[in-house]
C-alpha positions in Angstrom: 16.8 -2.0 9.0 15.2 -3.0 5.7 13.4 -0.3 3.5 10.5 -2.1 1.5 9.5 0.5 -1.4 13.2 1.8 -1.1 12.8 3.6 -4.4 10.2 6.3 -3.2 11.1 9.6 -4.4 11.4 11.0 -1.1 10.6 8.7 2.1 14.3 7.1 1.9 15.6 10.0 1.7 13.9 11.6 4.6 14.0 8.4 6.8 17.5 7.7 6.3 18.8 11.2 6.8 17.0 11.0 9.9 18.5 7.6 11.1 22.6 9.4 9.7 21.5 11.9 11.8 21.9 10.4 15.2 25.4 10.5 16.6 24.6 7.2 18.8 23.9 5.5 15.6 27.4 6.3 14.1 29.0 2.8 12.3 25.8 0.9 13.8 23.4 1.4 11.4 23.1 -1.6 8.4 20.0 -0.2 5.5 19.3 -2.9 3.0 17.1 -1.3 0.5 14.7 -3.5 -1.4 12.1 -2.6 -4.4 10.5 -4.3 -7.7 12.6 -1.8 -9.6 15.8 -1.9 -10.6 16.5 1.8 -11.6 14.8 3.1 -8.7 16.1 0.6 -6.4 20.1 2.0 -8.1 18.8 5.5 -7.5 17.7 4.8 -3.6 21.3 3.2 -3.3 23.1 5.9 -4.3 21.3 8.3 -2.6 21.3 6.5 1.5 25.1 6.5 0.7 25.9 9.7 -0.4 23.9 10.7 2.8 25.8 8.4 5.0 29.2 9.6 3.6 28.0 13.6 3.5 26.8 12.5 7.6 29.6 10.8 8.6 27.4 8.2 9.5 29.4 5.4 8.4 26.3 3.3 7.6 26.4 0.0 5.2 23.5 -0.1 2.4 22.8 -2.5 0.3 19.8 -3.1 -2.1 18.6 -6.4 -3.6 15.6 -7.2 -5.8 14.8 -10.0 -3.7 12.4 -9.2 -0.6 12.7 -12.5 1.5 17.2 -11.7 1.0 16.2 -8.1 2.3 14.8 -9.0 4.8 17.0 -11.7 6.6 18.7 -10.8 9.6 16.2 -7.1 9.7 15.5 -6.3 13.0 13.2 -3.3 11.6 11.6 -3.3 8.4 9.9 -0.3 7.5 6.8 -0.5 5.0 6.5 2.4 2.7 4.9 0.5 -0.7 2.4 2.3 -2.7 0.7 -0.9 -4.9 -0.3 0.4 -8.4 1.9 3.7 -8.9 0.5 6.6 -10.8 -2.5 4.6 -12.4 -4.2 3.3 -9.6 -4.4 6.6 -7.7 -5.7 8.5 -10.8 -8.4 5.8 -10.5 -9.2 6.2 -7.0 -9.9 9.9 -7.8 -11.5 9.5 -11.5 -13.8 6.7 -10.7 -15.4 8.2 -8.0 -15.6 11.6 -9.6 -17.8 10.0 -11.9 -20.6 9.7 -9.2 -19.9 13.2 -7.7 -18.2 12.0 -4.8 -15.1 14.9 -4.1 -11.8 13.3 -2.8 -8.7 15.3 -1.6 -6.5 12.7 -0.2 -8.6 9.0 -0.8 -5.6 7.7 1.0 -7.4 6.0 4.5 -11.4 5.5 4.2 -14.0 6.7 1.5 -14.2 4.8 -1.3 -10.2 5.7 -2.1 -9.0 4.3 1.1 -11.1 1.1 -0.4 -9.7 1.3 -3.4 -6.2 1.7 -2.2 -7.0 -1.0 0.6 -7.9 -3.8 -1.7 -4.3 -3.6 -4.1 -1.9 -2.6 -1.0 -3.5 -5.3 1.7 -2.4 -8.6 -0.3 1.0 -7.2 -0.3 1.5 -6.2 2.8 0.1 -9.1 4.4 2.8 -11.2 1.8 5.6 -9.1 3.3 4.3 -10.1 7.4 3.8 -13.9 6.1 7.7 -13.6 4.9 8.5 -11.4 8.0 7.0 -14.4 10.0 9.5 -16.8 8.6 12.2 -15.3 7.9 13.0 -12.5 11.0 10.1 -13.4 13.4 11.6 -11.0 15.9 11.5 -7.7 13.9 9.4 -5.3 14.4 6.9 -4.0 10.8 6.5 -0.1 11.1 3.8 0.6 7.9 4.1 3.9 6.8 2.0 2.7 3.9 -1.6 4.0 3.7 -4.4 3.2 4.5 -2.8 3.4 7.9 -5.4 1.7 9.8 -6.9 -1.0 7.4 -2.8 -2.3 6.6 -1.9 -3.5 10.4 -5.5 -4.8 11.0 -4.9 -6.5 8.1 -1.5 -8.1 9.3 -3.3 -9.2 12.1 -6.3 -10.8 10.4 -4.3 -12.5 7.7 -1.1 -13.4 8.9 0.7 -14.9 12.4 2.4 -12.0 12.5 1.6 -9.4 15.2 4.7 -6.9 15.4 3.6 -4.5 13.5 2.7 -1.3 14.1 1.4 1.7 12.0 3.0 5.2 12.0 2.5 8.6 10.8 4.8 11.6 11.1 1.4 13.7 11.7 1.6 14.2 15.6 5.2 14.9 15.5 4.8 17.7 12.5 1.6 19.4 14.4 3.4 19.4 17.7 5.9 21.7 15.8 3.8 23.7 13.9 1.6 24.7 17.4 5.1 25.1 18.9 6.2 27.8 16.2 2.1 29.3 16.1 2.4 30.1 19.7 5.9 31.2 19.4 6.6 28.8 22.4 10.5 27.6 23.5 10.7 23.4 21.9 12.6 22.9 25.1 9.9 23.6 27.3 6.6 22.4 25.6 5.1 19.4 26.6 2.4 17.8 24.8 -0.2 15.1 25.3 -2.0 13.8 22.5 -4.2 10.4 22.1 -6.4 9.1 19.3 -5.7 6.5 16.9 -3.5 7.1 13.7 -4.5 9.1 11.1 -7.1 11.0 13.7 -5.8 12.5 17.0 -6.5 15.2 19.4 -3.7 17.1 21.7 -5.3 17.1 24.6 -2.5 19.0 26.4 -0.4 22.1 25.2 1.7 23.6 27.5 4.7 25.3 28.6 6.2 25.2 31.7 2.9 23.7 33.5 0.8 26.4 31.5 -1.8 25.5 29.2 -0.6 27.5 26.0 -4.8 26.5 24.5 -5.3 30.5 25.3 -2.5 31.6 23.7 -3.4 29.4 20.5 -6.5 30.7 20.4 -5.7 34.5 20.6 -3.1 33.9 17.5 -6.2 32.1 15.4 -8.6 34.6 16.5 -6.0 37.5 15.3 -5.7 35.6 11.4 -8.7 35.5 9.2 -6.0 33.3 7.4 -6.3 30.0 9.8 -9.7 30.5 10.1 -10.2 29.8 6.7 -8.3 25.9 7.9 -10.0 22.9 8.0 -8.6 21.8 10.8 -8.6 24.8 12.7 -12.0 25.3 12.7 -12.6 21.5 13.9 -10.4 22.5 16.8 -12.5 26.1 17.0 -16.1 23.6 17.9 -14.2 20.8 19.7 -11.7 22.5 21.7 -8.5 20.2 20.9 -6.4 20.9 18.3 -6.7 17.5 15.6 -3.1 15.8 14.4 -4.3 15.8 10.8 -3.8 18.1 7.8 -6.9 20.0 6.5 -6.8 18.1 3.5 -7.1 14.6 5.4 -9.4 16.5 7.8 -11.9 17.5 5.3 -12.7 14.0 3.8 -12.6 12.3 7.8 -15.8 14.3 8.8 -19.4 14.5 6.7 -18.9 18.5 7.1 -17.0 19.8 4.5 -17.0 17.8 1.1 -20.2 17.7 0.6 -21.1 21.3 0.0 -19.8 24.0 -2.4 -19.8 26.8 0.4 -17.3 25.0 2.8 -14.7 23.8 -0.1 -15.0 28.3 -0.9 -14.9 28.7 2.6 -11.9 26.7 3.6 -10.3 26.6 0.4 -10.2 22.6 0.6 -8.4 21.6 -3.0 -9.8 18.8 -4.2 -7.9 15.8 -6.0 -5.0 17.1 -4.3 -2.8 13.8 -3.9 -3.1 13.8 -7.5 -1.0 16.9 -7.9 1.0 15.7 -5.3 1.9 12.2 -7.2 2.4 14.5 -10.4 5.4 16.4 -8.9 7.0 13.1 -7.6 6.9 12.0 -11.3 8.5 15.4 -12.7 11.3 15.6 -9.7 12.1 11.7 -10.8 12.3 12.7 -14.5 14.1 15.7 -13.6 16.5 13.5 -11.5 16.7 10.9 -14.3 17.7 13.3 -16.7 20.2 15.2 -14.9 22.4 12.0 -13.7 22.7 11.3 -17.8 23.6 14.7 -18.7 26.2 14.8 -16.3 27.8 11.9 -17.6 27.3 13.3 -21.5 24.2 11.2 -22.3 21.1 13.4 -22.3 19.5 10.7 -24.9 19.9 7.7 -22.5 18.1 9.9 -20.0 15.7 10.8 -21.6 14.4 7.2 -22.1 15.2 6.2 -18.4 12.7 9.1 -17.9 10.0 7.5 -19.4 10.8 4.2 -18.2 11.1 5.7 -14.5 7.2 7.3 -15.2 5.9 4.2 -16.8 7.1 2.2 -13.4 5.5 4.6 -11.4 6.4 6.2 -7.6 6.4 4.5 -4.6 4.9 8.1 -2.7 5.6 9.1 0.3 3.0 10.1 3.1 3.2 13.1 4.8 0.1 14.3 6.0 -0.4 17.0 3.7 3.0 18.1 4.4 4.3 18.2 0.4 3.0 20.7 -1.9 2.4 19.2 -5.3 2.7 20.4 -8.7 1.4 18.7 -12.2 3.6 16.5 -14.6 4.2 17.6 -18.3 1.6 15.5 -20.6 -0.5 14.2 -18.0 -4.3 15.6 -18.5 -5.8 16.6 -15.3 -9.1 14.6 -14.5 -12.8 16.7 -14.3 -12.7 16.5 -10.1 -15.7 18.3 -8.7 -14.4 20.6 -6.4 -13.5 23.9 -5.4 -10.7 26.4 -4.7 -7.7 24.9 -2.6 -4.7 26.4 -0.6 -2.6 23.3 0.0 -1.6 22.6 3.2 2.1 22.4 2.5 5.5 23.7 3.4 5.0 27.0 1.7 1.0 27.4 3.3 0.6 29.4 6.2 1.1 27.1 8.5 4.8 27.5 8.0 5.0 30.9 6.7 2.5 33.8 6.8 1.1 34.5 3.4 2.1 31.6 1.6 0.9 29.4 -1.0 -1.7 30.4 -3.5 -5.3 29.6 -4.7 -6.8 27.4 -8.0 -9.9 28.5 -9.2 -12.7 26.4 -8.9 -13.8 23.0 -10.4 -17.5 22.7 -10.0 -19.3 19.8 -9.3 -23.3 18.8 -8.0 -23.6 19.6 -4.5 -24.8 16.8 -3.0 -27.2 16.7 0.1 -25.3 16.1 3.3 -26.8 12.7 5.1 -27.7 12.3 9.0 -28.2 10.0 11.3 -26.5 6.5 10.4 -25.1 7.7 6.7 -23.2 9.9 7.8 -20.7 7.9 9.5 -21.0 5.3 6.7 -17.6 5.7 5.5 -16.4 4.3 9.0 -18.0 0.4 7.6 -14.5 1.1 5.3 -11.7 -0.6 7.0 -13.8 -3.6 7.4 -14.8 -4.2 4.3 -11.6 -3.8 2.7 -10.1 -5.9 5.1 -13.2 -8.5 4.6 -13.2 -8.7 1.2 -9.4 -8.7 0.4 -8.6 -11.9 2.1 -11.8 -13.5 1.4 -12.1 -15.6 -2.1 -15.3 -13.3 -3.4 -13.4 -10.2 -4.4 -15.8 -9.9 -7.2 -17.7 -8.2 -4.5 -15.3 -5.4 -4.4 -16.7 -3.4 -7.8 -20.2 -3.7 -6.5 -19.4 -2.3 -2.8 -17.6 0.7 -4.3 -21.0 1.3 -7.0 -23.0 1.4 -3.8 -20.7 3.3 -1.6 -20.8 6.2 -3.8 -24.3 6.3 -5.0 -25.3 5.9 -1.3 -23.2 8.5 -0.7 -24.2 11.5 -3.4 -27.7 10.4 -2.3 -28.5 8.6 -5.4 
């Protein structure tokens, strides 16, 4: 199994303890970790190895800074790049902002998905064209965002078709309903259907029994889900959706647009921002501490910086990591409004949890019907069309009109 990205802060780490975590995979599994940076790339290294020795997994890992070596002889690679670092997403959000248009994700359509389509499409359809010569037979699983635009991508602009796009979403919501309801794992069954980044369980049950009217007397007991994004989609559609209330609020025209909803449901705009920040700190933090344990607290201190200036791969979890802010980075002037992540500490996981940011105001901006409001799904597409066509130049003037069109300007 090859790791492309291999130095994200957290992904590796999750995906390989996974992987060490599965006796039938004891002394079979082979990780080759590849990235564009070195220091990360060390950091990744040691880290899949202490877990393999703390596991007993008895995996081999090895890293290289060469993708096409990385990936010989893979019959999985798993894509979990994030083109541009830092930068670029502070871009996604700040450009946009300008216009009035309020992001909380900007990680799959909108005019961030665009954004984060056009830089992370040419690479990922690189990596299939190499896939496609070099282990034809392995299968691509993107964890990259945007989830949708990257595989279609594959497709369009590569011979490479074995690749599929994943999400930990439907697995993580299973599990939260499963603890909501305070129904037995071993018993639930679930059947959910959609497409990635935007599913429905259409079954809930437990033992042949719908467990939909159990849900629905725990949400109707807490004014504190009913303040949730995604709870309230499921309250007028009658199927609980797969996403976080942060992805779910910029996937429908209901919520983003006007100041009462972002009060009402506490949406917290700009929130991958924060998200990418803390990434950054635990990195630096990281950095530092592996010098001072070896008595050089100066040499971290510049591996810090060099670690920030290279930027995170970042994981995706579907709103499952709660962010914080780096020190010395200025937070942009996001219209928005109050936010209670959804995150490990929120209430999905714990009663109570998590706390709320005061508002950042912004223009409210008429909500559109008909045809514009479901212009953001023309997104995919023209990411897509525009990345591997020659007249990119087109790019800047799609995202202008995309967000004028969209505060109604």
């Amino acid at each position: 199994m090859t790791f492309v990205g291999a130095g994200s802060v957290e992904f590796t780490r999750n995906v390989v303890t996974d992987l060490c975590g599965y006796p039938e995979f004891r002394g079979q599994l082979r990780l080759t970790l590849y990235d564009i940076s070195a220091e990360r790339l060390a950091h990744a290294e040691r880290l899949a190895r202490r877990i393999s020795e703390q596991s007993g997994a008895g995996a081999t890992v090895t890293a290289t800074l060469d993708r096409r070596e990385a990936l010989a002889g893979a019959r999985y690679v798993i894509n979990e790049v994030q083109v541009g670092g830092y930068a670029a997403t502070r871009a996604d959000f700040d450009i946009p902002a300008r216009y009035g248009v309020r992001q909380t994700i900007g990680d799959t359509l909108g005019i961030g998905g665009i954004f984060r389509g056009l830089r992370t499409i040419p690479v990922t359809v690189a990596l299939a064209r190499d896939m496609a010569e070099v282990c034809p037979d392995a299968y691509l699983l993107s964890y990259s965002n945007p989830m949708a635009m990257l595989p279609w991508a594959v497709y369009e602009g590569s011979a490479f078709t074995r690749v599929f796009g994943l999400c930990h979403s439907v697995r993580d919501t299973q599990a939260f309903l499963t603890r909501l309801t305070g129904a037995d794992p071993e018993r639930v069954r679930f059947l959910t259907a959609g497409f990635n980044h935007q599913a429905f369980v259409l079954r809930f049950e437990q033992d042949g029994e719908s467990l939909y009217p159990r849900l629905a007397e725990v949400i109707d007991a807490s004014p504190e889900l009913q303040r949730r994004v995604r709870v309230e989609i499921y309250r007028r559609f009658g199927y609980f959706p797969t996403e976080s209330s942060e992805h779910s609020a910029e996937y429908v025209p209901w919520f983003m647009r006007h100041d009462d909803q972002i009060d009402r449901f506490r949406i917290f705009v700009g929130d991958y921002l924060e998200r990418s920040e803390e990434n950054l700190r635990e990195l630096e933090e990281r950095a530092l501490r592996g010098r001072r344990s070896r008595g050089q607290a100066g040499a971290g201190r510049r591996a810090a910086a060099a670690a920030r200036r290279a930027e995170p791969d970042l994981p995706q979890r579907g709103g499952a990591d709660r962010p914080g802010r780096a020190r010395g980075v200025p937070r942009p002037r996001l219209p928005g409004g109050p936010a209670r992540p959804e995150h490990r500490r929120h209430a999905d996981h714990r009663a109570g949890g998590g706390h709320v940011r005061r508002p950042l105001r912004g223009p409210p901006r008429p909500a559109p019907s008909g045809p514009a409001a479901m212009r953001t799904g023309l997104a995919p597409a023209a990411a897509i069309a525009l990345t591997l066509s020659p007249v990119r130049r087109h790019a800047v003037r799609l995202g202008r009109l995309y967000c004028r069109r969209t505060v109604g300007r």
